[in-house]
C-alpha positions as CSV (number, residue, x, y, z in Angstrom):
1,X,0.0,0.0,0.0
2,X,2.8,2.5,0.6
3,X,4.3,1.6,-2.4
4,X,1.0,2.5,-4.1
5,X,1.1,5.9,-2.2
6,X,4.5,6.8,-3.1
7,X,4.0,5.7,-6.7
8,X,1.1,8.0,-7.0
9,X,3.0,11.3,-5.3
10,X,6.1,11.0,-7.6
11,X,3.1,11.1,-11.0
12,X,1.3,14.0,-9.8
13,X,5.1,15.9,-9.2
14,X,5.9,14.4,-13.1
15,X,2.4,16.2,-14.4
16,X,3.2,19.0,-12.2
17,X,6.3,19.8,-13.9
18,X,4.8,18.9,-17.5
19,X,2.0,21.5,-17.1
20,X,2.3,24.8,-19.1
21,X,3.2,27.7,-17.6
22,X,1.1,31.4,-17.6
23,X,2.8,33.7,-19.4
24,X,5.0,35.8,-17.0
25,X,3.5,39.0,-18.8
26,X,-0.1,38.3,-17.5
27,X,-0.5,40.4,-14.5
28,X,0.9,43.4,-16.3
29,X,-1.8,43.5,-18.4
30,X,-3.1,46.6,-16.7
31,X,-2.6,50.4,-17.9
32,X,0.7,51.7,-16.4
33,X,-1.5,54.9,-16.1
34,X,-4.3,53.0,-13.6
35,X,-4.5,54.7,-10.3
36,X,-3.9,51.4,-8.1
37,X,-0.4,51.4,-9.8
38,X,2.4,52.6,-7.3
39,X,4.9,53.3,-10.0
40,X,2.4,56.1,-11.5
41,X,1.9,57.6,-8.0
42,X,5.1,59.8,-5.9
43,X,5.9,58.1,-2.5
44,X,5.5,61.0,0.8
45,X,8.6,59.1,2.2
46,X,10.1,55.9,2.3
47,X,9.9,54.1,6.0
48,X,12.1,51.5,7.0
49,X,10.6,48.2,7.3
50,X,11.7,47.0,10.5
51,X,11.3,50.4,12.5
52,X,8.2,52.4,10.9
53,X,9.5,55.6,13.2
54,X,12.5,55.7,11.0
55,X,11.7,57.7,7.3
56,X,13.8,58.7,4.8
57,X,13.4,61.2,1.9
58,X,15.0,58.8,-0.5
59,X,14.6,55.0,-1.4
60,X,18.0,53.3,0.8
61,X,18.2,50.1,2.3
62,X,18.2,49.2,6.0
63,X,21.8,47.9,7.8
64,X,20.2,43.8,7.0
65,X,20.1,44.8,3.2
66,X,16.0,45.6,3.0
67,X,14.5,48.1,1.3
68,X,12.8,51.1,2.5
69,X,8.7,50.7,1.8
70,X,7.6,53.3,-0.1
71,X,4.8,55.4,1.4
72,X,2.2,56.9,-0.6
73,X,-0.3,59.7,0.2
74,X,-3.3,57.5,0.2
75,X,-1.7,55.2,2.5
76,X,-1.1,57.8,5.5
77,X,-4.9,57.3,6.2
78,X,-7.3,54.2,6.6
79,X,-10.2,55.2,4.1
80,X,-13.6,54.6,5.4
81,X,-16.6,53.9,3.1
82,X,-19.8,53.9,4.0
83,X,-22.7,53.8,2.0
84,X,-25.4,56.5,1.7
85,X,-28.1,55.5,3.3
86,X,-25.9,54.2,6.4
87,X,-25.0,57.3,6.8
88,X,-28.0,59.0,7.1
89,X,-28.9,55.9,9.5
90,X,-26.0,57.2,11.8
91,X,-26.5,61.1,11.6
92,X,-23.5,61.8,10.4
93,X,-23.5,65.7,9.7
94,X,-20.4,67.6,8.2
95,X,-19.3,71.1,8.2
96,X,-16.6,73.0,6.1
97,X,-13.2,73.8,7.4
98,X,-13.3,78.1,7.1
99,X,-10.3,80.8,7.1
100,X,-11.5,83.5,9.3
101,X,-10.5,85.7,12.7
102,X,-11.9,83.8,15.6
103,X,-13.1,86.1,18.1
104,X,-11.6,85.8,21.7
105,X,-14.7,84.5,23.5
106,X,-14.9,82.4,26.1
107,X,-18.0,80.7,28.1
108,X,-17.6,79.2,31.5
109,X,-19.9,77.9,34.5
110,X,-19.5,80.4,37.9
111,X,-21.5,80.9,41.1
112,X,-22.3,83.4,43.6
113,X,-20.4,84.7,46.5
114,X,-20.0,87.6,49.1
115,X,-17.7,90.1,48.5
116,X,-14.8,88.7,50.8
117,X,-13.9,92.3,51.4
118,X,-16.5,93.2,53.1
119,X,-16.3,90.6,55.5
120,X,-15.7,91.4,59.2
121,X,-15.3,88.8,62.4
122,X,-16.6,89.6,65.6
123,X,-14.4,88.7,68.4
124,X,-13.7,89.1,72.4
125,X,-10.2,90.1,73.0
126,X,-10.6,88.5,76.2
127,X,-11.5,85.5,78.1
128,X,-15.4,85.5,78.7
129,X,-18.8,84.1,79.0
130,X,-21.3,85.0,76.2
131,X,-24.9,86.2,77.7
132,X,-27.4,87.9,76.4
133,X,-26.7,86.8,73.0
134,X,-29.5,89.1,70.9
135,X,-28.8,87.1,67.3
136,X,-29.7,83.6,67.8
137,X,-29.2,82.1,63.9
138,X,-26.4,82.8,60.8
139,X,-28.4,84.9,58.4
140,X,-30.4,87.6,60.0
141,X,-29.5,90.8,59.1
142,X,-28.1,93.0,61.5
143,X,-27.5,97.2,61.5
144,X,-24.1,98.8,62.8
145,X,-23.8,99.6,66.3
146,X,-26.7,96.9,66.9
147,X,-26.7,94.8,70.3
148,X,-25.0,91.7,69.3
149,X,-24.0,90.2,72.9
150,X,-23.0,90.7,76.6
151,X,-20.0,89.2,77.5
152,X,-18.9,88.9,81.0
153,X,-15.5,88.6,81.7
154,X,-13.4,89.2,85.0
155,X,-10.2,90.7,82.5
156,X,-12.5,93.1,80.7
157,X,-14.4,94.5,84.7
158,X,-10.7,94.7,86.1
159,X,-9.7,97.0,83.2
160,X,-13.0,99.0,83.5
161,X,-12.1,99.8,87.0
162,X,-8.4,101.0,86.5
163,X,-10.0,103.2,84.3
164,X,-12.6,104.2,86.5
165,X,-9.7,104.7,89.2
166,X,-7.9,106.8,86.8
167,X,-10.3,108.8,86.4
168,X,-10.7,110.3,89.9
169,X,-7.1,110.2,91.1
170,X,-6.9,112.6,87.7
171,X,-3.6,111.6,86.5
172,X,-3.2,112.2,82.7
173,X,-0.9,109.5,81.9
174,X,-3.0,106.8,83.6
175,X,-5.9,107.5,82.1
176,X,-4.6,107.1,78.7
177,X,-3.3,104.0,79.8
178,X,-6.2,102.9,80.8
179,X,-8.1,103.6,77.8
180,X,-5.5,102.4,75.4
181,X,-6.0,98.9,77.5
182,X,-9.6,98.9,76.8
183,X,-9.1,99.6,73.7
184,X,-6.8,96.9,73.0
185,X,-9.2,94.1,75.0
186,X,-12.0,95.3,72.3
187,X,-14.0,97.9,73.5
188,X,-15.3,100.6,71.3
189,X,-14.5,104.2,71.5
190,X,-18.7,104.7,72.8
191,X,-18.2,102.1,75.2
192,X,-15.3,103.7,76.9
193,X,-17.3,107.0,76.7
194,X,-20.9,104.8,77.9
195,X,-18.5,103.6,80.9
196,X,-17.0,106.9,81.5
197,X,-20.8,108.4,81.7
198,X,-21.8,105.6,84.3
199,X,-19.0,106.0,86.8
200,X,-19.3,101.9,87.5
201,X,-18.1,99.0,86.0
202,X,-20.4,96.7,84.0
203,X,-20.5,93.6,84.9
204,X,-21.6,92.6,81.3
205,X,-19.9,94.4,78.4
206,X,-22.4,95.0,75.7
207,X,-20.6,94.2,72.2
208,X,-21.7,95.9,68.9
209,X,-22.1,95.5,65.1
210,X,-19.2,97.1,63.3
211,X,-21.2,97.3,60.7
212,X,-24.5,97.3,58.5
213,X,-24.9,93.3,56.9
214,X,-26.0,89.9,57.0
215,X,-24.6,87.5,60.3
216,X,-22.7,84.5,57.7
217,X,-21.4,82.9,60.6
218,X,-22.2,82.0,64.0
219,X,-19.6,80.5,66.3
220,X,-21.5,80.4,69.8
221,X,-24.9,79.9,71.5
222,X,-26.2,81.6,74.8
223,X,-23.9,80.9,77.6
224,X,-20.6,79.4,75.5
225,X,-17.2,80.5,77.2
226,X,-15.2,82.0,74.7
227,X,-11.4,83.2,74.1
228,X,-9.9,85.8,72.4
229,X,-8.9,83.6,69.4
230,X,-12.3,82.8,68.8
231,X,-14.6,84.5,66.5
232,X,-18.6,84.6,67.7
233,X,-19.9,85.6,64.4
234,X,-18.7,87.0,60.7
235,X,-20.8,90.1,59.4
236,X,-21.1,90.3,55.5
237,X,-21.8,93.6,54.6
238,X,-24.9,93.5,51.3
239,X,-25.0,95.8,48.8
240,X,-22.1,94.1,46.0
241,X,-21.5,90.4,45.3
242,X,-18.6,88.0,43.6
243,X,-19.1,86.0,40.9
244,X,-16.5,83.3,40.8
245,X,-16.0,81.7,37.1
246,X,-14.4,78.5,36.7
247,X,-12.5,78.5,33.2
248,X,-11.1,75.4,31.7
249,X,-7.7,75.6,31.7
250,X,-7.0,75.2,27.8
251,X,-9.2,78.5,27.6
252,X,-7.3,80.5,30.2
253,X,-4.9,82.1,28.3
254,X,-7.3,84.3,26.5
255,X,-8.6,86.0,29.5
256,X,-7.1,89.4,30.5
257,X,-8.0,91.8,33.5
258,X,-10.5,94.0,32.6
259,X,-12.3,92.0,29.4
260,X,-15.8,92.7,28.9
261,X,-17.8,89.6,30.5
262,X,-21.6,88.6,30.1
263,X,-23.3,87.0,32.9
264,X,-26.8,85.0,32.8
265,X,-28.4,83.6,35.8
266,X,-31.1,81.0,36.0
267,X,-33.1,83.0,38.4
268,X,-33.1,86.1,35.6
269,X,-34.2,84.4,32.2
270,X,-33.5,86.4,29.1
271,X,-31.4,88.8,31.2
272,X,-27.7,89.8,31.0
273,X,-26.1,91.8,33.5
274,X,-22.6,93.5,32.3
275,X,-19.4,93.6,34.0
276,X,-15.6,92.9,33.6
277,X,-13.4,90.9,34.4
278,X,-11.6,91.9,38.1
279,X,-9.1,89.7,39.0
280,X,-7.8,85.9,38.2
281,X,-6.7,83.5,40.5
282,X,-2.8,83.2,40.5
283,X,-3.1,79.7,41.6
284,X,-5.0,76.3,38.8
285,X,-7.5,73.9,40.9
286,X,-5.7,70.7,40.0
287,X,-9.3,68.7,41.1
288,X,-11.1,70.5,38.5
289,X,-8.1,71.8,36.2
290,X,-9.7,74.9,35.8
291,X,-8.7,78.6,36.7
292,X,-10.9,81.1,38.8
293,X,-11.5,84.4,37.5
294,X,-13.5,87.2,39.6
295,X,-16.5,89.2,38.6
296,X,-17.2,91.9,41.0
297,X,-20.9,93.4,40.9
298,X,-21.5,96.5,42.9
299,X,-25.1,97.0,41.9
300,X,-26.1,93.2,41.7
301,X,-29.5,92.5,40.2
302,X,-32.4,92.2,42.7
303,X,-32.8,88.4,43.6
304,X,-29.6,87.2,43.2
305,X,-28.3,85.5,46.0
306,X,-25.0,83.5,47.4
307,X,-24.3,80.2,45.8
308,X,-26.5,80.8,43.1
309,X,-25.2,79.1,39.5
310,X,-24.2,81.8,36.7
311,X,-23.3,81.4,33.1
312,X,-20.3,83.9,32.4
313,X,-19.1,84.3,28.9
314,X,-15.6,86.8,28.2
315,X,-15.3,88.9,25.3
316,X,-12.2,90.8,24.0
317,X,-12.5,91.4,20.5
318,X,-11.0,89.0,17.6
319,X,-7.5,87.0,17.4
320,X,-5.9,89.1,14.9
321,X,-4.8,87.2,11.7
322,X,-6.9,84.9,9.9
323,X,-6.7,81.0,10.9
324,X,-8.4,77.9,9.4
325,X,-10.9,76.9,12.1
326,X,-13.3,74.1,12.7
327,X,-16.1,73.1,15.1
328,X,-14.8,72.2,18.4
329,X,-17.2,69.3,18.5
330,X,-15.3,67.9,15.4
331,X,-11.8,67.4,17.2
332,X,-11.3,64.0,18.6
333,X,-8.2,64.4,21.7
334,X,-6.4,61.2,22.7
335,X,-3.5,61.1,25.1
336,X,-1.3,62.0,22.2
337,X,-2.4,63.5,19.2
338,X,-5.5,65.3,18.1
339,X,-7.8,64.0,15.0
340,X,-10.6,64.7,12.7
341,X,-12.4,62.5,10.3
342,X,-12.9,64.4,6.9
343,X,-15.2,63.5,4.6
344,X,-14.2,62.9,1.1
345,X,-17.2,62.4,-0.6
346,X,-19.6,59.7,-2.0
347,X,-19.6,57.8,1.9
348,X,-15.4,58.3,1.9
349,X,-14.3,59.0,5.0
350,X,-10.6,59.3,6.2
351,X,-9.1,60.2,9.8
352,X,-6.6,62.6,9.5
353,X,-3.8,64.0,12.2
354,X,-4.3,67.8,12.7
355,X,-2.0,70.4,14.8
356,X,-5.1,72.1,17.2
357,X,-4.9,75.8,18.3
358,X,-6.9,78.2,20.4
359,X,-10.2,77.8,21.2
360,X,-12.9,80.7,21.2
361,X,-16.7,79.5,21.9
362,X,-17.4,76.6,20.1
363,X,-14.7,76.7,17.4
364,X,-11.1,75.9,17.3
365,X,-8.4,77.4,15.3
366,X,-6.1,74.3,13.4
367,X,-3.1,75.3,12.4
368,X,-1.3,72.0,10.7
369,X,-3.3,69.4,8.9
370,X,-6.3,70.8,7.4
371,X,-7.2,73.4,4.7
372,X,-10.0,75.5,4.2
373,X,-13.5,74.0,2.4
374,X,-12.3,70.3,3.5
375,X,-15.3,68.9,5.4
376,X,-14.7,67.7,8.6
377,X,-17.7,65.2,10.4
378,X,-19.4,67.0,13.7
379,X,-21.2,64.2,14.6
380,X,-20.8,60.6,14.7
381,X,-17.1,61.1,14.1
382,X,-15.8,58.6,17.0
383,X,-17.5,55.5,15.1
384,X,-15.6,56.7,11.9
385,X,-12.8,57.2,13.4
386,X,-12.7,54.1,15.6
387,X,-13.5,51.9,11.8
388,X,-10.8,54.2,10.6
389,X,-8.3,53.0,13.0
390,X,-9.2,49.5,13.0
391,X,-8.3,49.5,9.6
392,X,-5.2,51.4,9.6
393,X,-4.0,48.8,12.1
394,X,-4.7,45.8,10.3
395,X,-3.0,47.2,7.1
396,X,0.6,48.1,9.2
397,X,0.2,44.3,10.1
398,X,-0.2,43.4,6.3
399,X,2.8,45.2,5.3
């Protein structure tokens, strides 16, 4: 049986070698003019096989003796094609690449807050028991040189009494002393007159508001022993607010001291209150990678409160010279390079590395990559680029 077997492999080799060839012209039957032919096409570069980071500008041959592979324009790009009414299936909307001067806008998210320099703490400069305590809860409003609390305290009566003392032994130099003391322990100019007036120490020293505002902090209750590192309450004077813009940090450059902003706030529908930029942050919140920039409002709209939400958008005129610029919803960002998928026409699509500039509002200025009238997809451009890839990666393993 194996004899039969072996017989029968050397006849097929015999018939194998017998058989007549196809003429070795065959293939090159095609036009030397057809597009699919590389010799009628101009390589960008030649790569080297082994290493496709290493290019040259001229056919060579790697240190093993290989030749460079020639690299032609159509092959820098996976070519995605896609048939009409798929398309329309995805929603897959284009937009033309422009030249124009992008205006230096930019729109951010803020909120409300107090103006932090009007802001002033309310504190014993000595040891003490709060009584009498007239605001009970943070956010009533309170008037200057309103009753805020009676503090007793054995430093504040023994001081009270030197000065009293001073005062009828006569002695200049004491009584300044004395007053300079009460002074320093936190008692008011008035007070020291109210005491002077009374000719007897209080046992409870009435303490004051500084000033006209709302009470944004309360540190004690009724009865609560206090020292004089401790603030009772924080006064917040009304009248102008903050509003605090958090802007993305790629958008940060184009904001200048003093630009023209536009603020809308949920509360105020079809309402913009003006204002200008005051004063940005030195310091980038590495949670949120944004920057802070200040909007002070002296005369704030009626209703708008602390903590309230605020769209803020900042205006100073146009770029200057004329860039090519795109949607910004068209760029695709990876951790390395920046993309857009351009359409090509007839369901072509290609992926196509771009050099990203500034942003202003919803476009973005391209400065490498692109020209001017190439359409660039808006939407539904990750699932063309994604097919894009896919197939740029399985033609580098065919090579």
């Amino acid at each position: 049986m194996r004899l039969v077997l072996i017989l029968l492999i050397a006849l097929l080799a015999d018939c194998a070698k017998e058989s007549p060839r196809a003429p070795a012209t065959a293939p090159a039957t095609a036009s030397p003019a057809s597009p699919a032919s590389p010799a009628s096409r101009t390589p960008l570069y030649y790569r080297n096989p082994m290493d496709p980071h290493i290019r040259s500008a001229v056919p060579m041959k790697d240190e093993m003796g290989m030749d460079y592979v020639p690299v032609y324009a159509q092959d820098t790009g996976a070519e995605v094609r896609i048939s009409p009414a798929v398309v329309n299936n995805l929603g897959v909307r284009t937009e033309a690449a422009v030249t124009s001067s992008l205006e230096r806008r930019v729109d951010a998210v803020g909120y409300v807050g107090f103006d932090e320099h009007k802001v002033q703490q309310v504190r014993p400069r000595a040891e003490g028991w709060v009584q009498g305590l007239a605001v009970r809860a943070m956010g009533e409003q309170v008037k200057a040189g309103q009753l805020l609390f009676l503090l007793y305290s054995p430093m504040l009566e023994s001081a009270q009494q030197e000065y009293l003392d001073a005062q009828k032994i006569g002695n200049r130099e004491l009584i300044d002393a004395s007053r300079d003391r009460l002074h320093a322990l936190g008692l008011g100019t008035e007070s020291v007159a109210r005491l002077a007036r009374a000719g007897g120490t209080a046992g409870r020293v009435p303490f004051y508001a500084p000033i006209s505002g709302v009470v944004t902090a309360l540190e004690v209750q009724e009865g609560a022993r206090v020292t004089p590192e401790m603030p009772v309450m924080t006064i917040t004077e009304l009248g102008s607010l903050w509003v605090i813009a958090e802007v993305p940090e790629s958008q940060s450059g184009a904001l200048k001291v003093g630009a023209p902003v536009e603020i809308r706030f949920p509360s105020l529908p079809g309402e913009t209150v003006a204002g200008r930029l005051d004063y940005l942050y030195p310091e980038l919140n590495m949670e949120t990678r944004t920057v802070r920039a200040r909007i002070a409002l002296s005369r704030p709209p009626a209703g708008i409160r602390p903590n309230m939400l605020a769209s803020v958008r900042f205006g100073g005129g146009t770029g200057g010279e004329e860039v090519v610029n795109i949607p910004r919803s068209a760029l695709i960002r990876s951790g390395t390079e920046e993309r857009v998928v351009v359409a090509l026409g007839a369901g072509r699509f290609v992926a196509r590395k771009v050099t990203a500039g500034a942003e202003s509002g919803d476009r973005v200025a391209i400065h490498a990559g692109l020209t001017a009238g190439e359409r660039v997809v808006v939407s539904g451009q990750f699932l063309l680029d994604s097919e894009a890839n896919l197939r740029s990666g399985l033609d580098r393993l065919q090579d």
